[in-house]
KETI-499900 format. One record per residue (C-alpha): x, y, z. Coordinates in steps of 0.05 Angstrom, whole numbers, padded with zeros to 5 digits, always signed. Each point is the difference from the previous one (the first is absolute). Last residue first. Layout:
N
XYZ;...
REM end
This chain:
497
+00375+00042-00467;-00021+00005+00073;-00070-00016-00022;+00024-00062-00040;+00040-00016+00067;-00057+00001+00043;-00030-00046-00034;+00050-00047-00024;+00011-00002+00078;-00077-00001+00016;-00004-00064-00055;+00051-00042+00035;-00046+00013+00064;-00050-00035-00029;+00036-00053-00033;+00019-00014+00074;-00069-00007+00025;-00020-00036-00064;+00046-00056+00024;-00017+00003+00071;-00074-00004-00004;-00037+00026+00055;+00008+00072-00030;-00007+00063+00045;+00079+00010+00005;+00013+00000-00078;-00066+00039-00007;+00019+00058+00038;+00066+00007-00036;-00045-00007-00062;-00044+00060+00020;+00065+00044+00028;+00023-00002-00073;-00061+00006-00037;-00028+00060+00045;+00014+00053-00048;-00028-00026-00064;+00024-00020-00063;-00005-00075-00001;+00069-00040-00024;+00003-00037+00071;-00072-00028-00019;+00012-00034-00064;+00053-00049+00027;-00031+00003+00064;-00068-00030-00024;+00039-00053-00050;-00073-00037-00001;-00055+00048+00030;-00055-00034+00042;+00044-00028+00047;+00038+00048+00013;-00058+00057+00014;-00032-00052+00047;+00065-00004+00040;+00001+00061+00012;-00072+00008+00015;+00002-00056+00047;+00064+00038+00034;-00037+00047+00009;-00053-00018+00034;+00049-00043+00047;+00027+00060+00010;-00046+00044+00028;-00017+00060-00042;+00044+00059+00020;-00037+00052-00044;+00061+00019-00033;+00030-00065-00012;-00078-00013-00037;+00011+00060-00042;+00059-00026-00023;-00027-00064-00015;-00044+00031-00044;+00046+00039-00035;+00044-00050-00011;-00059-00047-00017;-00029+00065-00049;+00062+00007-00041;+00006-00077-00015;-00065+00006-00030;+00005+00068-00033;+00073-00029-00039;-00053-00058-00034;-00055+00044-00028;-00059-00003+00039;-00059-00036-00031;-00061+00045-00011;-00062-00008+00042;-00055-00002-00043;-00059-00011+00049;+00005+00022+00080;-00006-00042+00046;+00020+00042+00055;+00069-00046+00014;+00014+00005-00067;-00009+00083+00000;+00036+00005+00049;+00059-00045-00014;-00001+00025-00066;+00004+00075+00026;+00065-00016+00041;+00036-00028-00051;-00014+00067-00035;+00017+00047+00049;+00073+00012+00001;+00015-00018-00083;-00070+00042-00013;-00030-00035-00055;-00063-00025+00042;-00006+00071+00028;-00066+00021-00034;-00030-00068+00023;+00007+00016+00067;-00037+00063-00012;-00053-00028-00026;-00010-00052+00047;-00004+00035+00065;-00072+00012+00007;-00002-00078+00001;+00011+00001+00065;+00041+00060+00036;+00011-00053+00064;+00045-00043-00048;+00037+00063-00021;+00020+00015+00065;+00032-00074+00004;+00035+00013-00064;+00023+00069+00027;+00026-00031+00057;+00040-00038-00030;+00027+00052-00051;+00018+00044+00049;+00041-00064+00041;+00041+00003-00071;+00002+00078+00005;+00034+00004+00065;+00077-00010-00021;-00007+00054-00059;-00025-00015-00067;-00053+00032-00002;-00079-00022-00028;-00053-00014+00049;-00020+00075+00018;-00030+00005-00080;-00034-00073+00010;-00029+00035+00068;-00025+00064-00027;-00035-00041-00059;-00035-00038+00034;-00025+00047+00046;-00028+00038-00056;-00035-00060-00019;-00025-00007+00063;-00027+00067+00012;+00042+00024+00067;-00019+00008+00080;-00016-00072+00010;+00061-00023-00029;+00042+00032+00047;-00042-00030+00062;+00005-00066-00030;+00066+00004-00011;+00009+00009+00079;-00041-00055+00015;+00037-00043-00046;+00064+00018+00027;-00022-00005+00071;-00017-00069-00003;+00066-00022-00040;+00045+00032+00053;+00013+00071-00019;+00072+00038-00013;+00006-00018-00065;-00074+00029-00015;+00036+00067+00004;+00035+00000-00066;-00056-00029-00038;-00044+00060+00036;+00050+00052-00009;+00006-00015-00075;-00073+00003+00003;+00003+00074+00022;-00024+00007+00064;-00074+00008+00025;-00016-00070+00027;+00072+00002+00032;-00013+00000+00064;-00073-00036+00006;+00040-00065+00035;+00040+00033+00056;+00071+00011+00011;+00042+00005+00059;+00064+00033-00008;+00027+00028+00069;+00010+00064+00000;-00021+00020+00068;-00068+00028-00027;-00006-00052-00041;+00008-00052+00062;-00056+00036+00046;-00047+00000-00068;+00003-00064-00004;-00006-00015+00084;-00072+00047-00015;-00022-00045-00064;+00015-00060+00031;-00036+00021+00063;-00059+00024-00039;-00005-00068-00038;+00002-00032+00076;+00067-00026+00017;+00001-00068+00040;+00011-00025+00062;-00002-00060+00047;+00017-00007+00078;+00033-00055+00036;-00070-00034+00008;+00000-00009-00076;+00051-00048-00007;-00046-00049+00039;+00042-00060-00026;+00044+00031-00052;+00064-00022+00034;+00058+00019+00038;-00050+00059+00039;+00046+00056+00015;-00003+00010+00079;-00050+00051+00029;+00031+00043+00047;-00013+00012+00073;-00007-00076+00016;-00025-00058-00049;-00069-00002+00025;-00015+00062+00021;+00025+00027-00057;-00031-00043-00046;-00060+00018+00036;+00002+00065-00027;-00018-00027-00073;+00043+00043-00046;-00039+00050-00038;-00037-00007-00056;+00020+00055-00049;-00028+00031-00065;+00044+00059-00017;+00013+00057-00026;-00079+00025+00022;+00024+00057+00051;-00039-00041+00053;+00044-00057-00016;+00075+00035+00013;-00008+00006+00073;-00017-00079+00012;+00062-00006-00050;+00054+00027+00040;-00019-00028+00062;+00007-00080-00035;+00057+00023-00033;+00041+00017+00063;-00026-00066+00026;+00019-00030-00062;+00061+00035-00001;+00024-00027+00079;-00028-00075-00023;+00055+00005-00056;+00055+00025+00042;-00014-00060+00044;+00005-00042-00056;+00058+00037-00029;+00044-00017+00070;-00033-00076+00002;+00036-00007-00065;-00032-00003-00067;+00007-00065-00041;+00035+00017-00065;+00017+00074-00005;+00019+00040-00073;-00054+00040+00001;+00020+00026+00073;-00072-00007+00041;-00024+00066+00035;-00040+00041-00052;-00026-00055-00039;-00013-00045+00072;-00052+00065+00011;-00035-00017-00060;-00007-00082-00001;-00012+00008+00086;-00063+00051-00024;-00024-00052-00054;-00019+00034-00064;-00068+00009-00021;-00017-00036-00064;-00029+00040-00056;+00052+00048-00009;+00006-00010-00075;+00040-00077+00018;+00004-00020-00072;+00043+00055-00021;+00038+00030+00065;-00035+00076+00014;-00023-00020+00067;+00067-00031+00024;+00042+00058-00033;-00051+00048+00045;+00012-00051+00067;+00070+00011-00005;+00005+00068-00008;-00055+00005+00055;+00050-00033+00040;+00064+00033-00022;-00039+00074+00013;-00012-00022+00064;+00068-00017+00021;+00033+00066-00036;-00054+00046+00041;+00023-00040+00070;+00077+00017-00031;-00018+00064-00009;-00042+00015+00063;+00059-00025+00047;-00021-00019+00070;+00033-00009+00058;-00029+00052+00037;+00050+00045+00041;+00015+00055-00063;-00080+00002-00008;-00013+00035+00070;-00060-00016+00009;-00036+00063+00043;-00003-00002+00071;+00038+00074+00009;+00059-00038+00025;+00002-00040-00061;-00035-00065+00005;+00035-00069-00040;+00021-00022+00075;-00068+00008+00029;-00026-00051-00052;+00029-00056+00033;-00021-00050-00040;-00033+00024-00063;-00063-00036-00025;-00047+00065+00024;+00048+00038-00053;-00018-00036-00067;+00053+00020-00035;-00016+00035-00068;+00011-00050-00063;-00083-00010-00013;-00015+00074+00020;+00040+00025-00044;-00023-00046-00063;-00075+00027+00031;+00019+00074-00024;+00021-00022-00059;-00054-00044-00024;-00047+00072+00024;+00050+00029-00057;-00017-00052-00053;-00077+00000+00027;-00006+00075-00021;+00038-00012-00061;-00048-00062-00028;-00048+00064+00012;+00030+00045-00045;+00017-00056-00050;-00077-00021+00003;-00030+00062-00020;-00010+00054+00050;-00065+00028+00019;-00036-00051+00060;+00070-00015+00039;+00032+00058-00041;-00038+00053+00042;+00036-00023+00064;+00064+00012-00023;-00005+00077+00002;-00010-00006+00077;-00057+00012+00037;+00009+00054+00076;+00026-00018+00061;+00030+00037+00057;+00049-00007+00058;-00010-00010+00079;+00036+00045+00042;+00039-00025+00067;+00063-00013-00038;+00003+00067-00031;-00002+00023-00079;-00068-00054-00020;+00019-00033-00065;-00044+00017-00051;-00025-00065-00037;-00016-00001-00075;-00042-00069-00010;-00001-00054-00059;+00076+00023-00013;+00026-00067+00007;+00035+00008+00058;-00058+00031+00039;-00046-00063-00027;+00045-00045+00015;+00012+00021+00076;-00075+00004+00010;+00002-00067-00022;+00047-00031+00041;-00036+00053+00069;-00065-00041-00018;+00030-00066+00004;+00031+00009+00062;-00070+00036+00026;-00035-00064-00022;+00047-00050+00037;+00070-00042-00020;+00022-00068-00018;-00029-00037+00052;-00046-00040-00044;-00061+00033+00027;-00049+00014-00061;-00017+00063-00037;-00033-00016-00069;+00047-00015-00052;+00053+00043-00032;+00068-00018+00039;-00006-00011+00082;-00050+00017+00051;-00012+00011+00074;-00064+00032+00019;+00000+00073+00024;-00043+00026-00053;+00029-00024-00052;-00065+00024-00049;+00053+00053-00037;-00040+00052+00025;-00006-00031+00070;+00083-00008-00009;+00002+00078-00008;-00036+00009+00058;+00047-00047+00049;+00065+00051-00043;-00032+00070+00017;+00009-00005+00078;+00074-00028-00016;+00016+00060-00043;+00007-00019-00080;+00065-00001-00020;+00033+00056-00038;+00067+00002+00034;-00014+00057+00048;-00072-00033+00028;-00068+00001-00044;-00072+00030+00000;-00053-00011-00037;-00057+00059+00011;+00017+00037-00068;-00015-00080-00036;+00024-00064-00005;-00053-00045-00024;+00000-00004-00080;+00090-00016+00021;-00028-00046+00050;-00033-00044-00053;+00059+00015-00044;+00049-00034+00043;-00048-00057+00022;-00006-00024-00078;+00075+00004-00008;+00006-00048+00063;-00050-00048-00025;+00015+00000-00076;-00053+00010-00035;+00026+00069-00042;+00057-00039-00019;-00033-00050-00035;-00037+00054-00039;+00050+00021-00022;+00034-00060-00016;-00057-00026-00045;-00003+00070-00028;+00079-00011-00018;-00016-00060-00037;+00028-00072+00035;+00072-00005-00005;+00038-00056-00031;+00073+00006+00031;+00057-00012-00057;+00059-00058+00025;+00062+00034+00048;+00059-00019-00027;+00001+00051-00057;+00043-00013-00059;+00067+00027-00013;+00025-00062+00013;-00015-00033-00065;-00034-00073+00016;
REM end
C-alpha cells in the first residue's frame, strides 16, 4: 500500500440535520437551554458565573430534578452519581460557556451578579444545523474538562493540596491536564478507528477492558504482567468515570461497569480473561453524533480523518485519486455520492478523461474508473466506446463493455492485451490486494498467454519493470518465477537504453 495514504479508514456520517437535531436531544444540552428560556433579571449568580446556592434547588425543579438523584438523560433516579441541584449547576455551566446566557459578574464577594439571553440562544430554534452542531461542539468541550479534572472528594488528604487561603493549590496536586487530555484523546482515538473499521461500521460496542487494555498494553507484549493488569483495571476505572460524564452530551452510548464487580473483586474491577459476562466490565460505543464530534476534534488537531461525502464535489481526477485511500465499502459509497450529483453520460466521460496519465497512480485510476463505470450503467456506453482506440483506455473499454454484455465488441489488437495485464496488475500492487489474489491473477495471466514474458517485458508502459519483479516473487511456479524476473532485467534495461 503507498504510504502516503491515510491510516485512519473514511467515517460515514449521518446528514448534518440528522446531527442537528441529535444534538439538540441530548440530555445535558437539552437542560442547558431549558435554563437558558428560564434565567431571567431576578437570576442571580456568584463571582465565577455559577448560579448562587439558593438559585441552584430551583433550577433543578425547572429541569424536573428536583432534589432526586439522577444520572445521564433519563428520568432522575438514585444511582449515587450525583443530585438535581448537581445536575442543574452542569448545565448552567454549559449554557454560560456556550454563550446560551450573558452573565454579569457581581464586583464584591457579597453581591450577586446578573443575567440576561445570550446570542447563542437564538440559533437553538434559528440557526441551521452547522450553528447548532457548534453549540454542542463547544458544550463537548466543556464536558472533555470535566471528564480529565480531578475528582477532589477522592483525594486523600485534601488539606495538603489547600493554599493557605483554602483554595487548591494546583502546584501540590498530582495531576497533569496534558497528559490526562493526551489519555483521553488516545481512547476515543481508538474507539473512532474502531467505529470507522469496514465491516465493523460501529455496530458493536466495544468492550471497556478491550479499550482501556489499547491505551495500556505495549503492542508488542505476549501475556501481560500482573503490573499492566493492574494498570489496566486503574484505566477502566478511570474510563468507567470518564464516560458516565460523556453520555449526557450524546458522544457516547455507555453501560457502565456493574458495581458489584467491585465489590466483588475489591476496589478495582479485574480485566475479565474471557468473554464470559464481558459486558459487566462496561461496554461502549460512539453514537453518530459522537463520531461526528471526536471527527471533528481530530481535524481540528490535524489529524486526517476523512469521511465518505468528501469528494462528491471534486474533480473526478480527485475522486479516482481519492478512492485509493477507501476500503472497498467506502469507495463505492463515496462514488455513489459523486455520481449522484452528475448526468451519467457526462460522468462518463469525466472519469474516462481522469483515467488516462501515465504517472505511478494512473493504473489504480483506471481501476477505479472501471468499477465507477459499472455503477454509471448502460449510460456509460457511448463514451466507452469512443475510447476503444485509445492505447491507455482501450483494453479497458473491452473489458467493460464484455463484461456489460454489450454486442460487437471488437478484438483487441495483440500489444493492448499485454498492455492492460501490466496495467492491471499494477493497479492491483497499488491497491494492496492480498496475495493469494494475486498471485491467482498472476498466474492466470501465464497461463492463458503462451511466451507471456517474452511479449510482456517489451510493453511500453511505466510499471513493466516493477510489474514483472512483482510477478517473479508472486508466482507458485519456480520456473516461470525466474523467467519473470529475466524479463524485468531486459526490461529495465530496454528503458535504460
Amino acid at each position: 500500500m503507498p504510504e502516503d495514504r491515510p491510516i485512519l479508514p473514511p467515517a460515514r456520517l449521518h446528514s448534518e440535520v440528522d446531527l442537528a437535531r441529535a444534538a439538540l436531544a441530548t440530555p445535558l444540552l437539552t437542560r442547558a437551554v431549558r435554563l437558558a428560556r428560564w434565567a431571567g433579571p431576578d437570576t442571580r449568580v456568584g463571582v465565577g458565573g455559577e448560579l448562587v446556592d439558593e438559585q441552584l434547588s430551583v433550577a433543578a425543579e425547572v429541569l424536573g430534578l428536583g432534589g432526586a438523584k439522577g444520572h445521564g438523560g433519563g428520568e432522575a433516579e438514585d444511582d449515587g452519581y450525583g443530585d438535581g441541584p448537581a445536575y442543574a449547576s452542569e448545565a448552567w455551566r454549559i449554557a454560560v460557556d456556550t454563550g446560551l446566557v450573558e452573565v454579569e459578574e457581581p464586583e464584591d464577594d457579597g453581591d450577586a451578579g446578573t443575567v440576561s439571553s445570550g446570542d447563542n440562544l437564538a440559533l437553538v430554534t434559528g440557526g441551521g444545523p452547522q450553528d447548532v452542531l457548534g453549540l454542542w461542539l463547544d458544550a463537548l468541550d466543556v464536558v472533555l474538562a470535566d471528564a480529565i479534572a480531578p475528582v477532589l472528594e477522592d483525594i486523600a488528604g485534601i488539606d495538603d493540596i489547600l493554599g493557605e487561603d483554602g483554595t487548591i493549590d494546583f502546584e501540590r496536586l498530582d495531576w497533569d491536564p496534558e497528559a490526562e487530555s493526551e489519555f483521553l484523546d488516545g481512547v476515543l482515538g481508538n474507539l473512532y478507528l474502531l467505529t470507522v473499521s469496514e465491516g465493523r461500521a460501529g455496530e458493536e460496542p466495544v468492550p471497556l477492558p478491550v479499550l482501556a487494555a489499547s491505551m495500556v498494553v505495549p503492542d508488542d507484549m505476549g501475556e501481560p504482567t500482573d503490573d499492566v493488569l493492574e494498570q489496566v483495571s486503574e484505566a477502566m476505572m478511570r474510563l468507567d468515570d470518564q464516560f458516565r460524564l460523556l453520555e449526557p452530551i450524546g458522544l457516547v452510548e455507555y453501560r457502565p461497569v456493574d458495581e458489584a464487580l467491585m465489590a466483588e473483586e475489591g476496589e478495582e474491577p479485574v480485566p475479565p480473561v474471557d468473554d464470559e459476562d464481558v459486558s459487566r466490565y462496561g461496554m461502549v460505543k460512539l453514537t453518530p453524533l459522537g463520531l461526528y464530534g471526536v471527527r471533528a476534534r481530530m481535524l481540528e488537531a490535524g489529524v486526517d480523518a476523512p469521511a465518505v461525502g468528501d469528494l462528491a464535489d471534486k474533480a473526478a481526477d480527485a475522486l479516482l485519486d481519492g478512492l485509493a485511500r477507501f476500503p472497498e465499502l467506502s469507495a463505492r459509497a463515496e462514488t455513489e455520492q459523486w455520481l449522484a450529483r452528475r448526468a451519467p453520460v457526462e460522468a462518463a466521460r469525466e472519469l474516462l478523461t481522469a483515467a488516462k496519465g501515465a504517472d505511478a497512480g494512473a493504473p489504480l485510476r483506471r481501476l477505479y474508473c472501471q468499477q465507477a463505470l459499472t455503477l454509471v450503467g448502460p449510460y456509460a456506453e457511448p463514451a466507452v466506446r469512443a475510447v476503444l482506440d485509445d492505447p491507455e483506455l482501450g483494453g479497458l473499454a473491452r473489458v467493460w463493455l464484455a463484461e456489460s454484455g454489450a454486442a460487437d465488441v471488437p478484438a483487441p489488437p495483440e500489444p493492448m492485451i499485454f498492455w492492460l495485464a501490466i496495467d492491471t496488475i499494477a493497479a492491483q500492487l497499488d491497491a494492496a490486494e492480498e496475495p493469494e489474489e494475486l498471485q491467482d491473477l498472476v498466474e492466470g495471466l501465464v497461463g492463458r498467454h503462451s511466451g507471456f514474458f517474452e511479449a510482456a517485458w517489451r510493453v511500453d508502459h511505466p510499471a513493466t519493470a516493477t510489474v514483472l519483479e512483482a510477478m517473479g516473487r508472486l508466482h507458485r511456479d519456480k520456473k516461470a518465477a525466474k523467467d519473470a524476473r529475466k524479463a524485468a532485467f531486459k526490461a529495465r534495461s530496454r528503458r535504460g537504453s
